[in-house]
C-alpha positions in Angstrom: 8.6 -8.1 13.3 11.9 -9.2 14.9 15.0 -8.0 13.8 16.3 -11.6 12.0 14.2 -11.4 8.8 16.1 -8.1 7.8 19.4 -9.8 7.4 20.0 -10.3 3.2 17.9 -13.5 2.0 19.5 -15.4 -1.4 16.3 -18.0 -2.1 17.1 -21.3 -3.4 14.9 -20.9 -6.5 14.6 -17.2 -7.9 11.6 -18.4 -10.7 8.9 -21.2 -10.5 8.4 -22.3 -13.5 5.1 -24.2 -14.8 3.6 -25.5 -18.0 2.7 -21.8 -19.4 3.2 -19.8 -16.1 6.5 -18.4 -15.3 7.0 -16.3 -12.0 10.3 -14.2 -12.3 12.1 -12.9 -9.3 11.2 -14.7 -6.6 11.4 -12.8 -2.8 9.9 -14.4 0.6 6.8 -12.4 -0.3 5.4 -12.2 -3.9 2.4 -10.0 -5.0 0.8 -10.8 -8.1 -2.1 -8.0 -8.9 -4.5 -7.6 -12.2 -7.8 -7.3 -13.1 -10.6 -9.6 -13.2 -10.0 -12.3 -15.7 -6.3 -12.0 -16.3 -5.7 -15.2 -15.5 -4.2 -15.0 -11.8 -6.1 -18.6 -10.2 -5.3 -20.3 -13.5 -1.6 -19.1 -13.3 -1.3 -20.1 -9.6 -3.1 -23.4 -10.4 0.2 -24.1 -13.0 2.4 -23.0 -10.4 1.0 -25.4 -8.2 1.7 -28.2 -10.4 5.1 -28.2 -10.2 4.9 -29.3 -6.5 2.9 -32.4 -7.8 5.9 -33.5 -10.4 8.5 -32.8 -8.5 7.9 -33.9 -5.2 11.5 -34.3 -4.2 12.2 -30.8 -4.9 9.0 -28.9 -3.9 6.7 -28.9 -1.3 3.8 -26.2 -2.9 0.3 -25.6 -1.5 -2.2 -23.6 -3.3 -5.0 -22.4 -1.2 -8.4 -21.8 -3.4 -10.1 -18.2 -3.4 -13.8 -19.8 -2.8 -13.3 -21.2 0.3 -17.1 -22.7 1.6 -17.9 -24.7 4.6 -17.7 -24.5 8.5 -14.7 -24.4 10.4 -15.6 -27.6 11.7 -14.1 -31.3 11.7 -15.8 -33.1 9.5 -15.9 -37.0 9.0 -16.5 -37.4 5.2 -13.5 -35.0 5.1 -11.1 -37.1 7.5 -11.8 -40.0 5.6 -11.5 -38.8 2.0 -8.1 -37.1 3.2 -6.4 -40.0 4.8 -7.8 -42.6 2.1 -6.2 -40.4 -0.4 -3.2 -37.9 -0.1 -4.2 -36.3 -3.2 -7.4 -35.2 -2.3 -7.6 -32.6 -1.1 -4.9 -31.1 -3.2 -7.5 -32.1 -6.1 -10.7 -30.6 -4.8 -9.0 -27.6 -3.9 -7.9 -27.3 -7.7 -10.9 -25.5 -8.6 -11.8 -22.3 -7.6 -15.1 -23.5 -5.6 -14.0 -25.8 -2.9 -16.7 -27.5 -1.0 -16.0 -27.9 2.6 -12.9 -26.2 2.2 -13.2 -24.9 6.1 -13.8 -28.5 7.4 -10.6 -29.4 5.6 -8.4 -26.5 7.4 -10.3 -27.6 11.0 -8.7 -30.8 10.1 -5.3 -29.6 9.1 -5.4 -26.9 12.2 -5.6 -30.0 14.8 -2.8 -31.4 12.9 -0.7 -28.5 13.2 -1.1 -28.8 16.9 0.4 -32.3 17.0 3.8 -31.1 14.2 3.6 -27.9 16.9 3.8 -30.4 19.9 6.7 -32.7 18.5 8.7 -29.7 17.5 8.6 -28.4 21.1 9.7 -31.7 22.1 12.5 -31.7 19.4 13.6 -27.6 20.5 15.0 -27.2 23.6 15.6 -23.6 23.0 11.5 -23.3 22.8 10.9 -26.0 25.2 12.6 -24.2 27.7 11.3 -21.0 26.8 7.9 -20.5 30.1 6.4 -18.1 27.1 6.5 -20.9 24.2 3.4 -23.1 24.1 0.5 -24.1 21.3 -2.1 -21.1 22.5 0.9 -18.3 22.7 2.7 -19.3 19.3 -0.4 -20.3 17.2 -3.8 -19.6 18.9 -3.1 -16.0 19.7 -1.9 -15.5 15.9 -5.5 -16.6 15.0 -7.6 -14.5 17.4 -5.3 -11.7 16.8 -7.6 -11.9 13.5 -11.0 -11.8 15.6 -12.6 -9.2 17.4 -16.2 -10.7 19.0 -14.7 -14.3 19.4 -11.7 -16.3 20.5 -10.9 -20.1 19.2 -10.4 -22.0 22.4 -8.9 -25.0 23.3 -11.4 -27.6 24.2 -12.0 -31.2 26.0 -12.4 -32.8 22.2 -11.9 -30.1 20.4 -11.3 -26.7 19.0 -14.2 -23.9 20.1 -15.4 -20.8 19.2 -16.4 -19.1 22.5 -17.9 -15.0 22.2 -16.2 -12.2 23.8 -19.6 -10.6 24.9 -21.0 -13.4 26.6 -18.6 -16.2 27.1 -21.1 -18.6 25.3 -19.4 -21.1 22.6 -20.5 -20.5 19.6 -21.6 -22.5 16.7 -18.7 -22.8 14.0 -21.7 -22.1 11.7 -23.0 -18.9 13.6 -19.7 -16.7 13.2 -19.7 -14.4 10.7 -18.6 -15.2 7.3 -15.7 -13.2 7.7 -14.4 -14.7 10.6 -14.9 -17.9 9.2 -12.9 -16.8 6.5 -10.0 -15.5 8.9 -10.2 -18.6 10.5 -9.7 -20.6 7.9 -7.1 -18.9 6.0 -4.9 -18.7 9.4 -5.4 -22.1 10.1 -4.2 -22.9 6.5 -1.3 -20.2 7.0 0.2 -21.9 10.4 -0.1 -25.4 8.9 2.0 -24.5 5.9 5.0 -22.7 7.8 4.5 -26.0 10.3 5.3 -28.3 7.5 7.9 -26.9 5.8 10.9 -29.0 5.1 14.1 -27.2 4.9 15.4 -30.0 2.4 12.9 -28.7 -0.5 11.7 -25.6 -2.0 8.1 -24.3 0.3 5.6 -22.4 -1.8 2.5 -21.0 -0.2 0.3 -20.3 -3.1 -2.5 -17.7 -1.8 -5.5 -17.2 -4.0 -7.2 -14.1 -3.4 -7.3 -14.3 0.4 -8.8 -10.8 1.0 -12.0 -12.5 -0.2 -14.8 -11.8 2.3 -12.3 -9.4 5.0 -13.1 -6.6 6.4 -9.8 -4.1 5.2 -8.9 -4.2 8.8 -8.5 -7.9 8.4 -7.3 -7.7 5.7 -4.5 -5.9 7.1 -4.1 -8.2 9.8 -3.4 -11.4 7.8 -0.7 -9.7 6.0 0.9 -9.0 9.5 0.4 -12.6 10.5 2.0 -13.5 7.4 5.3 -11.2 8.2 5.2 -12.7 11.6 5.1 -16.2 10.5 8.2 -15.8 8.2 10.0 -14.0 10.9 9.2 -17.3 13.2 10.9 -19.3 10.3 13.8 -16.9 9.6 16.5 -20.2 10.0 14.2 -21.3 6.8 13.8 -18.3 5.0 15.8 -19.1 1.9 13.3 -21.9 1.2 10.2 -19.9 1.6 8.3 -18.5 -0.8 4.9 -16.9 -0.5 3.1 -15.9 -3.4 -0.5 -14.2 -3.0 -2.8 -12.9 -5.8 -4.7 -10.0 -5.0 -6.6 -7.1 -5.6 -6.5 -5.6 -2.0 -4.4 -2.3 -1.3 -4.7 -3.2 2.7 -3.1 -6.7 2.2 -0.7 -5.4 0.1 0.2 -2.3 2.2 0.6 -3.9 5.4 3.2 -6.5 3.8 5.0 -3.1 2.8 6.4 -3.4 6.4 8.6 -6.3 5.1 11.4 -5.4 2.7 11.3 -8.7 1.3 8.1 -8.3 -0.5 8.1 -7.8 -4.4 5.3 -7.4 -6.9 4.3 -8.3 -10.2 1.3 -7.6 -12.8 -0.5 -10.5 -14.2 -1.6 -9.2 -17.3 -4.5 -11.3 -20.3 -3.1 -13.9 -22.7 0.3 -13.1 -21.0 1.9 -16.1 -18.7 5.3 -14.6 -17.3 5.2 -12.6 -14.8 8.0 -10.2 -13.4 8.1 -9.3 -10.3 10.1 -6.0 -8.4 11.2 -5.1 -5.3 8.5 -3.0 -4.1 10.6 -1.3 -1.4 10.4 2.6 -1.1 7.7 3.4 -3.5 5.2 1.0 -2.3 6.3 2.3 1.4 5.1 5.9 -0.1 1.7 5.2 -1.8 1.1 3.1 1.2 -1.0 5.4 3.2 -2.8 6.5 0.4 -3.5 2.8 -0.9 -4.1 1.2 2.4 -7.6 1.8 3.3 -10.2 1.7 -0.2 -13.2 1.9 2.2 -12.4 5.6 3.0 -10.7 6.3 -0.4 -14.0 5.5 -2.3 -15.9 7.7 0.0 -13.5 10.5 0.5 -13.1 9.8 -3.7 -9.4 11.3 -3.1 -6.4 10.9 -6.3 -3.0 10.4 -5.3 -1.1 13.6 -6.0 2.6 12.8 -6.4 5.1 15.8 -5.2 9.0 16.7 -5.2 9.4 17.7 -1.7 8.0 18.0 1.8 7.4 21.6 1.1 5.2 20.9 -1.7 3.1 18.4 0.8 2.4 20.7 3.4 1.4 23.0 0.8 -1.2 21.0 -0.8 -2.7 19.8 2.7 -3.2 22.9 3.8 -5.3 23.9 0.4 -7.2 20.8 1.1 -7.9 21.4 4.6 -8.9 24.8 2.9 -11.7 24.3 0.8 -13.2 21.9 3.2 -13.7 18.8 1.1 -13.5 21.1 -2.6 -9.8 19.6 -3.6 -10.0 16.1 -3.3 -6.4 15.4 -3.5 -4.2 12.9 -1.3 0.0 14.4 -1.3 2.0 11.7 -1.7 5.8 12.6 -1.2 8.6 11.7 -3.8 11.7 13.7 -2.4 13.7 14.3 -5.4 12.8 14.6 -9.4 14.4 11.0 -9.5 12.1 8.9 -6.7 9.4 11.3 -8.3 9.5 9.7 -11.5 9.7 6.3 -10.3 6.8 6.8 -8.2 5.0 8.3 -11.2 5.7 4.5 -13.0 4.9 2.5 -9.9 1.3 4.4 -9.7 0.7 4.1 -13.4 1.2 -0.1 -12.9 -0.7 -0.2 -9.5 -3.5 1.9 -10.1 -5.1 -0.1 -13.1 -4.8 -3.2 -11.2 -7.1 -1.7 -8.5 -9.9 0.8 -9.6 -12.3 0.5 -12.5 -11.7 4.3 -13.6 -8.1 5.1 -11.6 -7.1 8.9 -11.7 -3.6 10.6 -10.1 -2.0 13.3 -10.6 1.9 14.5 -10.5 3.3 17.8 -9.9 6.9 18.7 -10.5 8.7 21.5 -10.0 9.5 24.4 -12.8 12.8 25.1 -12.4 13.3 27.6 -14.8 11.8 25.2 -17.6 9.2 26.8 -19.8 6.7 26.5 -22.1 7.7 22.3 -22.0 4.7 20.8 -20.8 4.7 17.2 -19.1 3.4 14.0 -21.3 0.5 12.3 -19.0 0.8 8.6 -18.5 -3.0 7.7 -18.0 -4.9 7.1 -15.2 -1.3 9.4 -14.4 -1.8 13.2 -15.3 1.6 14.6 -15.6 2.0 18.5 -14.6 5.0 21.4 -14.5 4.7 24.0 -12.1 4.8 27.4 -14.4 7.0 29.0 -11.9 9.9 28.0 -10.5 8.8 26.3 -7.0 5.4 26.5 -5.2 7.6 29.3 -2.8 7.5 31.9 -5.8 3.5 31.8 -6.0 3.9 33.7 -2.3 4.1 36.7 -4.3 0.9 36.5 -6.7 -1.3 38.8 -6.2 -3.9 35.9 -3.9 -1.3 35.1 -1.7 -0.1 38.9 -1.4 -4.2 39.5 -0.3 -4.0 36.8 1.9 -1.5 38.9 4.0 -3.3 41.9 3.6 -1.1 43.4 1.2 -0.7 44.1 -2.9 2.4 44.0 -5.1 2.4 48.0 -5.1 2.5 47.8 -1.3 4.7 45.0 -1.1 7.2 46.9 -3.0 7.0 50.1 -0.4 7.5 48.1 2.2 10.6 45.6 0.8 12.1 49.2 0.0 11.8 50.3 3.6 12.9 46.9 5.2 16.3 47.1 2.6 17.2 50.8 3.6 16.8 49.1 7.6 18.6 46.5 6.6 21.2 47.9 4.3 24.4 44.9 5.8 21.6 41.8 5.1 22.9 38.8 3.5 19.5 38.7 0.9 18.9 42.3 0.5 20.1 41.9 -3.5 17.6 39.2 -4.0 14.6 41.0 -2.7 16.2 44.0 -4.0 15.7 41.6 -7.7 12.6 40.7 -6.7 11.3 44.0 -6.3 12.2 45.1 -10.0 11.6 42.1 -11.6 8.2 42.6 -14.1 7.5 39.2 -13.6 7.9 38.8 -10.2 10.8 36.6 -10.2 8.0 33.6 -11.6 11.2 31.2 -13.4 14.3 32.0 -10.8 14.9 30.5 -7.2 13.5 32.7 -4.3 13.7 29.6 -1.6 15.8 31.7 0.8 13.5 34.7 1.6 10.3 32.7 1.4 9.3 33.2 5.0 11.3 36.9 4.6 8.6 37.8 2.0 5.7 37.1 4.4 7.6 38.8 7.1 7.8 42.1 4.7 4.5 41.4 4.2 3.7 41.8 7.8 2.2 38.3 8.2 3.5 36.0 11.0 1.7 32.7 9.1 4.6 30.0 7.7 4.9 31.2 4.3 3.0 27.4 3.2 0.0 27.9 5.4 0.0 31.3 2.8 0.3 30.1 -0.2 -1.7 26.6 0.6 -5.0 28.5 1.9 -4.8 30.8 -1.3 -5.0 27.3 -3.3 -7.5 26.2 -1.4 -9.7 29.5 -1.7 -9.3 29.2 -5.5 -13.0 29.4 -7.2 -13.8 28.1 -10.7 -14.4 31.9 -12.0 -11.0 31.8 -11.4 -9.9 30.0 -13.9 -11.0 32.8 -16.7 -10.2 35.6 -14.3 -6.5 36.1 -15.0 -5.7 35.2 -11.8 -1.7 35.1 -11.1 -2.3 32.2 -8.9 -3.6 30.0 -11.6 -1.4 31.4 -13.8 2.1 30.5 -11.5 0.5 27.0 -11.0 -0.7 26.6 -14.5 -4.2 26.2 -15.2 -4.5 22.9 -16.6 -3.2 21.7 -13.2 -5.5 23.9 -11.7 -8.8 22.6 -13.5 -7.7 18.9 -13.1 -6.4 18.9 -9.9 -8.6 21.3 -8.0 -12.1 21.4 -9.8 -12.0 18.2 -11.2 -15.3 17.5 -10.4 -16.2 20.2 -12.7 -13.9 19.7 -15.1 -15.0 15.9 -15.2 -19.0 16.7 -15.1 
């Protein structure tokens, strides 16, 4: 996106305010997720009246999530919308709108003619060899498509395929490019008739419907891309979109002027947030719900970057056994607000949601975590995942034992007698429980070197994880027992534990 959308925005309005509905907190874009029946196209629907009573104030459109028809001028259509400026806004006021695509054929031609007498008003675009009607508004709309491309043609707007070069019959495309069609059409129409005098509310019922997640996707970057065209306007632009889809929602995360909100039953305000870093961190592991409900992976929230590389490499490990996705916090604090941003998210999009959080120890024992369901809440029972390097699994991994561990820190101190750590492996040494509740950070990679292994020290302790087997669990393994083995039976064999 360019670079002009990033300066601060103050919007005119910071609430829209129907007859029940209340939308808190407005930003340029506004996410409003829950579950089926909550309410979502009936709140939208009262947002949408507002437009219709205050004219002079508001300029709202409300696009319909059942959206039937061909992309495809239509006669009855042209007639019934110029005989009558209110209807279309009143057959789109229910959730099934017949001919809806007909309608936005009709409303894309007229966004060529606003597009046209706006180049003639800009000289700054008129000027500009690279500003025309196909670069600034076709190629946004086959930037949806991948076998066709919607052509300019003698009378009208064609669908022409990619393969052969044939036009195609509006109603021959798929129904999902139909659908992309449509809702860009309806997209570039809106910003094209924006007036900077009023208040401009896109109102976008469930426009994932029928997309492909890579379209999905997609129309949240035309969206950005759109707003950053209008950037002059921006404090008179509001775009509101209910949604269950983790793609549209993750690739609006690009924007930091998105926020989000939870439509919840029987309850008409909604309140939305800034979704900035945290949605920006669950991104990756929200974006894509294809592969997430075939890889069945839970969002495992950890501290630090060491913790992450740990946990991918016990993944990588057991070759599909821990079905865990590491998502990065950084610090105890963005860890907990991570924890709360999952716990709101995940109902909103999964029928049974599980994740999983793993903090630290840090000296703290025998104080387990309070889950937060679908959030399971753990507590490392040592002090970081470095000190599990010298269990007795990791210590085999590196083809030693504690008893020969000890030999040969002893001979590496009486080498090394001037060494800035020697006390703290000298500690470690004679500690009976292997220094499990103090801070060994600074001699992790020492240890594996004393060890005689040349692996990074969380390639060690991340394939020990990842070789863990459920006979484990009752085996008194010090493994399980530094990670603690409620974490280890949820986290790991949770299939198991589940079944």
């Amino acid at each position: 996106m360019t670079r002009g959308l990033w300066r601060i925005v103050r919007l005119k309005e910071t609430e829209l305010t129907g007859k029940t509905a209340r939308l808190l907190g407005l930003n340029n874009v506004n996410i409003i997720m829950g579950r089926n029946g909550a309410g979502k196209s009936r709140f939208l629907r009262d947002i949408e009246e507002i437009g219709s009573r205050n004219k002079e104030r508001f300029y709202i459109r409300y696009i319909s999530p059942e959206r039937a028809g061909s992309f495809k001028r239509d006669g009855n259509v042209l007639t019934n919308m110029s005989s009558s400026p209110e209807w279309l806004r009143s057959v789109r006021s229910v959730n099934q709108a017949e001919n809806f695509k007909a309608a936005s054929a009709m409303l894309f031609r007229e966004a060529e003619t606003l597009y046209l007498r706006r180049l003639a008003k800009s000289p700054e675009i008129r000027m500009d060899p690279a500003r025309n009607f196909e670069a600034d508004r076709l190629s946004k709309v086959n930037q949806l498509l991948s076998n066709i491309s919607l052509e300019m043609g003698n009378a009208d707007f064609e669908f022409r395929s990619l393969a052969s070069g044939e036009i195609v019959d509006p109603q021959k495309i798929s129904s999902g490019e139909s659908e992309a069609v449509a809702l860009a059409a309806e997209i570039l129409y809106f910003f094209d008739t924006i007036e900077s005098s009023k208040f401009n509310v896109l109102l976008l019922d469930e426009p994932d419907v029928h997309l492909h997640p890579d379209l999905q996707a997609r129309l949240g970057k035309l969206i950005i891309g759109m707003l950053s065209e209008f950037e002059n306007d921006a404090d008179s632009i509001a775009v509101c979109l209910a949604t269950h889809s983790a793609p549209l929602v993750c690739s609006l995360a690009d924007s930091q002027y998105v926020s989000i909100g939870t439509k919840s039953f029987e309850v008409d305000t909604v309140q939305l947030k800034p979704a900035n870093s945290e949605l920006r961190k669950v991104a990756p592991f929200f974006g894509h719900p294809l592969s997430l409900s075939l890889s069945e992976d839970a969002a495992l929230i950890l501290e630090g970057q060491d913790d992450e590389r740990v946990w991918q490499q016990a993944a990588r490990t057991s070759q599909g056994g821990i079905k865990i996705f590491p998502v990065l916090a950084g610090s105890v604090d963005q860890q907990g607000e991570l924890e709360t941003f999952c716990v709101d998210l995940l109902a909103t999009l999964y029928d049974n949601p599980i994740a999983f959080s793993l903090r630290d120890g840090d000296g703290v024992v025998g104080e387990p975590l309070e889950h937060r369901p679908p959030l399971r809440r753990y507590r490392l029972q040592c002090y970081a995942i470095e000190n599990a390097l010298l269990t007795d699994a990791c210590l085999s991994l590196m083809g030693t034992n504690w008893d020969a561990f000890r030999e040969a820190a002893g001979d590496w101190m009486r080498a090394n007698s001037e060494h800035l750590n020697i006390a703290l492996i000298q500690e470690i040494i004679e500690a009976e429980d292997r220094m499990r509740h103090k801070k060994i950070k600074s001699v992790r990679q020492m240890i594996c070197a004393i060890a005689g292994c040349r692996k990074p020290w969380e390639v060690v302790v991340g394939q020990a994880i990842g070789a863990l087997r459920t006979d484990d669990l009752e085996a008194g393994n010090s493994l399980v027992d530094f990670i603690g083995v409620e974490a280890v039976r949820d986290i790991i064999f949770r299939d198991t534990s589940e079944s």
